[in-house]
Phi, psi and omega in degrees: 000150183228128175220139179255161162244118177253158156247142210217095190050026164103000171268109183307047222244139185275154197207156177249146174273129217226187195275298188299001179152219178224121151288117157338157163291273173304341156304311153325318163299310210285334174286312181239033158053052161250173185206065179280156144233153217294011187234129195300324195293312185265331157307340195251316170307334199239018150079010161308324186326268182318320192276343178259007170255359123282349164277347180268324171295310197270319180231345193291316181348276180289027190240308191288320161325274178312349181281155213262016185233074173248171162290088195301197199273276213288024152248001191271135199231079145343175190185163166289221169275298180209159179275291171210114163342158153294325191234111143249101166256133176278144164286138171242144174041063188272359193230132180298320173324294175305311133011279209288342178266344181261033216015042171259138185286126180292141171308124209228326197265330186217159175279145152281091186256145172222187184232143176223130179279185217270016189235016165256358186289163135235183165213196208268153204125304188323199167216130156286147205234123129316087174306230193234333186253023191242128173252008184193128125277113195242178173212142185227114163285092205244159160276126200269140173227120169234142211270121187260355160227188193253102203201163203209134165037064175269135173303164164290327175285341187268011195277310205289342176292343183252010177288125211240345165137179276187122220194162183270171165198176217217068179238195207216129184245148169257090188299329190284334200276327178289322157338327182279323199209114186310342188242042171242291238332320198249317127004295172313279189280031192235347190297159172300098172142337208271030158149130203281149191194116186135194332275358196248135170248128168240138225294147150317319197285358181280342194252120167323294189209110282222295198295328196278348188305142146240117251201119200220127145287131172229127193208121218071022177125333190241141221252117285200266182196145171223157189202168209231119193329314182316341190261020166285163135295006163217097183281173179291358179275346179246351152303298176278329175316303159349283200267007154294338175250028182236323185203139180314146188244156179243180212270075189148316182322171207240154212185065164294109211273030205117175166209128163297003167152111181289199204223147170265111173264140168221156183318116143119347171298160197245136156219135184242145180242084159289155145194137171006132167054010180247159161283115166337149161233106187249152185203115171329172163200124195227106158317090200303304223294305195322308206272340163290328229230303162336000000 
Protein backbone atom coordinates (compact mmCIF):
# COMPACT_ATOMS: atom_id res chain seq x y z
CA UNK A 1 0.00 0.00 0.00
CA UNK A 2 1.19 3.68 -0.74
CA UNK A 3 -0.14 6.73 1.34
CA UNK A 4 -0.29 10.16 0.90
CA UNK A 5 -0.73 13.35 2.49
CA UNK A 6 -2.97 15.43 -0.02
CA UNK A 7 -3.84 19.04 0.44
CA UNK A 8 -7.46 19.43 -0.04
CA UNK A 9 -9.15 22.78 0.35
CA UNK A 10 -6.41 24.17 2.66
CA UNK A 11 -6.37 20.84 4.28
CA UNK A 12 -4.01 18.30 5.02
CA UNK A 13 -5.86 14.79 4.51
CA UNK A 14 -4.35 11.20 4.39
CA UNK A 15 -5.43 9.35 1.01
CA UNK A 16 -3.99 6.06 -0.48
CA UNK A 17 -2.54 6.37 -3.50
CA UNK A 18 -4.22 4.40 -6.41
CA UNK A 19 -3.49 3.41 -10.22
CA UNK A 20 -6.00 6.54 -11.19
CA UNK A 21 -4.94 9.11 -8.76
CA UNK A 22 -5.71 9.15 -4.73
CA UNK A 23 -8.83 8.23 -2.58
CA UNK A 24 -9.32 10.08 0.86
CA UNK A 25 -8.91 8.39 3.86
CA UNK A 26 -12.32 9.45 4.88
CA UNK A 27 -13.62 8.92 2.09
CA UNK A 28 -12.93 5.40 2.15
CA UNK A 29 -14.22 4.92 5.60
CA UNK A 30 -17.62 6.57 4.51
CA UNK A 31 -18.07 4.38 1.47
CA UNK A 32 -16.85 1.02 2.55
CA UNK A 33 -17.93 1.32 6.56
CA UNK A 34 -14.32 1.36 7.97
CA UNK A 35 -13.26 3.77 10.55
CA UNK A 36 -9.32 4.37 10.11
CA UNK A 37 -7.88 7.77 10.57
CA UNK A 38 -8.21 10.15 8.32
CA UNK A 39 -4.82 11.94 9.22
CA UNK A 40 -1.40 9.74 8.15
CA UNK A 41 0.59 10.60 11.10
CA UNK A 42 -2.51 9.00 13.71
CA UNK A 43 -2.85 5.95 11.48
CA UNK A 44 0.59 5.13 12.10
CA UNK A 45 0.67 6.44 15.74
CA UNK A 46 -2.37 4.72 16.98
CA UNK A 47 -1.30 1.13 15.50
CA UNK A 48 -3.39 1.03 12.47
CA UNK A 49 -1.05 0.73 9.92
CA UNK A 50 -1.15 -3.18 9.50
CA UNK A 51 -4.53 -3.85 10.25
CA UNK A 52 -5.43 -1.47 7.47
CA UNK A 53 -2.80 -2.62 4.99
CA UNK A 54 -4.32 -6.35 5.30
CA UNK A 55 -8.03 -5.00 5.01
CA UNK A 56 -6.65 -3.35 1.91
CA UNK A 57 -4.72 -6.24 0.64
CA UNK A 58 -7.38 -9.25 1.30
CA UNK A 59 -9.90 -6.73 0.44
CA UNK A 60 -10.03 -3.03 0.11
CA UNK A 61 -7.66 -2.95 -3.03
CA UNK A 62 -10.42 -3.43 -5.88
CA UNK A 63 -12.64 -1.86 -3.77
CA UNK A 64 -10.76 1.64 -3.46
CA UNK A 65 -9.28 1.05 -6.91
CA UNK A 66 -12.84 1.28 -8.71
CA UNK A 67 -13.97 3.83 -6.56
CA UNK A 68 -15.26 6.59 -8.76
CA UNK A 69 -14.78 10.00 -6.40
CA UNK A 70 -10.55 10.10 -6.41
CA UNK A 71 -8.25 12.50 -6.71
CA UNK A 72 -7.15 12.06 -10.56
CA UNK A 73 -2.82 12.07 -10.78
CA UNK A 74 -2.40 15.50 -12.54
CA UNK A 75 -4.75 16.99 -9.56
CA UNK A 76 -2.86 15.73 -6.89
CA UNK A 77 -0.98 18.60 -4.05
CA UNK A 78 1.09 16.54 -1.87
CA UNK A 79 1.66 17.90 1.59
CA UNK A 80 4.40 16.40 3.55
CA UNK A 81 3.45 12.80 5.47
CA UNK A 82 3.16 14.50 8.50
CA UNK A 83 4.67 17.64 10.26
CA UNK A 84 5.52 16.13 13.68
CA UNK A 85 7.35 13.31 14.21
CA UNK A 86 8.93 12.97 17.65
CA UNK A 87 12.10 12.22 16.43
CA UNK A 88 14.21 12.75 13.08
CA UNK A 89 17.45 11.27 12.82
CA UNK A 90 19.87 11.78 10.22
CA UNK A 91 22.75 10.08 9.33
CA UNK A 92 25.92 11.44 8.05
CA UNK A 93 28.48 10.02 5.46
CA UNK A 94 26.85 6.72 5.49
CA UNK A 95 28.03 5.67 1.97
CA UNK A 96 31.97 5.85 1.78
CA UNK A 97 31.97 7.35 -1.60
CA UNK A 98 29.95 10.72 -0.34
CA UNK A 99 32.61 10.36 2.56
CA UNK A 100 35.47 10.48 0.08
CA UNK A 101 33.98 13.95 -1.89
CA UNK A 102 33.87 15.54 1.50
CA UNK A 103 37.57 14.68 2.12
CA UNK A 104 36.26 13.15 4.93
CA UNK A 105 37.07 9.44 6.57
CA UNK A 106 33.49 7.45 6.62
CA UNK A 107 32.49 6.43 9.77
CA UNK A 108 33.30 2.46 10.49
CA UNK A 109 32.45 1.32 14.03
CA UNK A 110 29.38 3.43 14.70
CA UNK A 111 26.70 5.73 12.57
CA UNK A 112 27.30 9.38 12.70
CA UNK A 113 23.76 10.28 13.71
CA UNK A 114 22.56 13.66 14.39
CA UNK A 115 19.02 14.94 15.27
CA UNK A 116 16.85 17.67 13.33
CA UNK A 117 13.49 19.21 14.72
CA UNK A 118 10.22 19.49 13.08
CA UNK A 119 10.53 22.98 11.77
CA UNK A 120 12.76 22.07 9.42
CA UNK A 121 9.99 20.04 7.34
CA UNK A 122 8.38 20.82 4.15
CA UNK A 123 6.76 18.74 1.63
CA UNK A 124 7.07 18.19 -1.97
CA UNK A 125 6.54 21.12 -4.30
CA UNK A 126 7.55 23.32 -1.44
CA UNK A 127 10.84 25.80 -1.43
CA UNK A 128 13.76 25.31 0.16
CA UNK A 129 14.90 28.69 1.46
CA UNK A 130 19.08 29.23 1.69
CA UNK A 131 19.27 31.27 4.65
CA UNK A 132 20.96 34.43 5.28
CA UNK A 133 23.04 32.62 6.79
CA UNK A 134 24.69 30.47 4.73
CA UNK A 135 26.70 30.82 1.07
CA UNK A 136 27.09 26.98 0.61
CA UNK A 137 24.03 24.75 0.87
CA UNK A 138 24.05 21.45 0.02
CA UNK A 139 20.90 19.09 -0.68
CA UNK A 140 20.95 15.50 -0.29
CA UNK A 141 18.80 12.97 -1.68
CA UNK A 142 18.15 10.19 0.87
CA UNK A 143 15.92 6.83 1.62
CA UNK A 144 13.37 7.77 5.11
CA UNK A 145 12.83 4.42 7.08
CA UNK A 146 9.64 5.32 9.29
CA UNK A 147 9.29 3.39 12.61
CA UNK A 148 5.92 1.92 12.74
CA UNK A 149 5.46 0.46 16.56
CA UNK A 150 7.00 1.61 19.75
CA UNK A 151 10.03 -0.35 20.54
CA UNK A 152 13.44 -0.40 22.70
CA UNK A 153 16.88 -2.28 22.26
CA UNK A 154 15.31 -4.11 18.83
CA UNK A 155 17.81 -6.86 17.21
CA UNK A 156 18.90 -6.33 13.53
CA UNK A 157 16.90 -9.27 12.82
CA UNK A 158 13.92 -7.93 14.43
CA UNK A 159 14.26 -4.54 12.89
CA UNK A 160 12.16 -4.80 9.71
CA UNK A 161 9.48 -6.08 11.94
CA UNK A 162 9.09 -2.38 13.49
CA UNK A 163 9.04 -0.69 10.35
CA UNK A 164 5.61 1.14 9.23
CA UNK A 165 7.59 1.75 5.53
CA UNK A 166 9.60 3.88 3.49
CA UNK A 167 9.55 7.15 2.03
CA UNK A 168 11.75 9.78 -0.11
CA UNK A 169 13.63 12.80 1.83
CA UNK A 170 15.51 15.94 0.68
CA UNK A 171 17.74 17.11 3.49
CA UNK A 172 19.78 19.83 3.41
CA UNK A 173 22.97 21.03 5.36
CA UNK A 174 24.29 24.88 5.38
CA UNK A 175 28.26 23.22 4.66
CA UNK A 176 30.01 26.44 5.17
CA UNK A 177 28.78 26.93 8.98
CA UNK A 178 29.66 23.21 9.68
CA UNK A 179 32.86 23.73 8.06
CA UNK A 180 33.96 26.12 10.69
CA UNK A 181 33.41 23.91 13.29
CA UNK A 182 32.02 19.91 13.64
CA UNK A 183 29.85 21.01 17.08
CA UNK A 184 27.97 23.60 14.73
CA UNK A 185 26.28 20.23 13.18
CA UNK A 186 22.74 20.47 14.36
CA UNK A 187 22.70 24.36 13.64
CA UNK A 188 24.29 23.42 10.13
CA UNK A 189 21.15 21.10 9.40
CA UNK A 190 18.25 22.78 11.52
CA UNK A 191 17.10 26.26 9.69
CA UNK A 192 13.60 26.05 8.34
CA UNK A 193 12.93 24.30 5.11
CA UNK A 194 15.81 21.99 5.53
CA UNK A 195 13.78 18.73 5.15
CA UNK A 196 11.70 17.57 2.15
CA UNK A 197 9.57 14.72 3.43
CA UNK A 198 7.15 12.71 1.01
CA UNK A 199 5.57 12.27 -1.00
CA UNK A 200 4.35 8.74 -1.11
CA UNK A 201 5.23 6.26 2.54
CA UNK A 202 5.37 2.87 1.08
CA UNK A 203 4.35 -0.23 2.89
CA UNK A 204 7.48 -3.02 3.39
CA UNK A 205 5.43 -5.20 1.50
CA UNK A 206 5.92 -2.94 -1.94
CA UNK A 207 9.41 -3.55 -1.39
CA UNK A 208 11.05 -6.27 -2.97
CA UNK A 209 14.71 -5.72 -1.61
CA UNK A 210 15.53 -2.94 0.40
CA UNK A 211 19.00 -3.18 -0.42
CA UNK A 212 18.84 -3.28 -3.67
CA UNK A 213 16.95 0.32 -4.03
CA UNK A 214 18.93 3.00 -5.84
CA UNK A 215 18.50 5.55 -4.27
CA UNK A 216 19.83 9.30 -6.88
CA UNK A 217 20.29 13.08 -6.12
CA UNK A 218 19.42 15.23 -8.80
CA UNK A 219 19.77 18.42 -9.69
CA UNK A 220 18.22 20.39 -12.46
CA UNK A 221 17.49 17.44 -14.32
CA UNK A 222 20.66 16.08 -14.05
CA UNK A 223 21.66 13.23 -12.07
CA UNK A 224 24.04 14.56 -9.33
CA UNK A 225 25.28 10.66 -7.72
CA UNK A 226 23.70 7.46 -7.25
CA UNK A 227 24.14 4.73 -5.14
CA UNK A 228 22.81 1.47 -3.99
CA UNK A 229 21.21 1.09 -0.54
CA UNK A 230 23.50 -2.05 -0.23
CA UNK A 231 26.61 0.14 -0.39
CA UNK A 232 26.11 1.98 3.06
CA UNK A 233 27.96 1.30 5.71
CA UNK A 234 25.14 0.93 8.19
CA UNK A 235 22.26 -0.41 6.29
CA UNK A 236 18.78 0.02 7.82
CA UNK A 237 18.18 -2.84 10.00
CA UNK A 238 21.24 -1.81 11.72
CA UNK A 239 20.37 1.85 11.76
CA UNK A 240 17.02 1.33 13.64
CA UNK A 241 18.43 -1.45 15.90
CA UNK A 242 21.19 1.29 16.69
CA UNK A 243 19.28 3.89 17.69
CA UNK A 244 16.68 1.68 19.15
CA UNK A 245 19.17 1.10 22.08
CA UNK A 246 19.94 4.50 22.39
CA UNK A 247 16.57 5.94 23.20
CA UNK A 248 13.07 4.17 22.73
CA UNK A 249 11.80 4.97 19.21
CA UNK A 250 8.21 5.59 18.59
CA UNK A 251 5.71 5.36 15.82
CA UNK A 252 6.07 8.22 13.11
CA UNK A 253 9.70 8.53 14.10
CA UNK A 254 12.05 9.30 10.89
CA UNK A 255 15.20 7.15 10.22
CA UNK A 256 17.05 9.26 7.50
CA UNK A 257 19.39 6.92 6.10
CA UNK A 258 21.97 8.70 4.55
CA UNK A 259 22.71 10.41 1.03
CA UNK A 260 24.95 9.05 -1.93
CA UNK A 261 26.51 12.76 -2.80
CA UNK A 262 24.82 15.89 -1.55
CA UNK A 263 24.76 18.86 -4.30
CA UNK A 264 25.60 22.38 -3.81
CA UNK A 265 21.68 24.44 -4.54
CA UNK A 266 21.94 27.63 -5.46
CA UNK A 267 18.16 30.53 -6.17
CA UNK A 268 16.05 28.97 -8.78
CA UNK A 269 17.36 25.09 -8.75
CA UNK A 270 15.10 22.62 -9.11
CA UNK A 271 16.32 19.21 -6.65
CA UNK A 272 15.29 15.84 -6.84
CA UNK A 273 15.37 12.53 -4.50
CA UNK A 274 14.67 9.73 -6.84
CA UNK A 275 14.90 5.98 -5.71
CA UNK A 276 13.72 2.52 -7.57
CA UNK A 277 9.96 2.35 -7.41
CA UNK A 278 8.92 5.72 -5.62
CA UNK A 279 7.37 8.85 -6.79
CA UNK A 280 10.33 11.40 -7.21
CA UNK A 281 10.35 14.09 -4.77
CA UNK A 282 11.22 17.63 -5.95
CA UNK A 283 11.58 20.84 -4.79
CA UNK A 284 12.37 24.55 -6.13
CA UNK A 285 15.13 26.18 -4.15
CA UNK A 286 15.16 30.07 -3.37
CA UNK A 287 17.91 31.96 -2.31
CA UNK A 288 16.74 34.24 0.92
CA UNK A 289 20.13 36.64 0.30
CA UNK A 290 18.83 36.54 -3.69
CA UNK A 291 15.28 37.46 -2.96
CA UNK A 292 16.11 40.43 -0.69
CA UNK A 293 18.28 42.04 -3.95
CA UNK A 294 15.13 41.40 -5.74
Amino acid sequence: MRLSTLVVNNEEKGAVITKNGAVLIEDINQAFDQNWHTNLFDVISHNQLISFNEWYKAEGKSLVENYQNYVPKNELVYGPLYRHPRKIWGIGLNYVEHAADLSEKAPSTEPASFMKPDTTIIGPNDTIEIPHQSHRTTAEAELGVIIGKVCKDVSEEDAESVVAGYTTIIDMTAEDILEKNPRYLTRSKSFDTFFSFGPQLVTPDEVEDVLALNVSTVINGKLHRKNVVANMTFRPWNLVSFHSKVMTLLPGDIISTGTPGAVHINDEDTVECHIDGFEKLVNKVRDLKVANVK
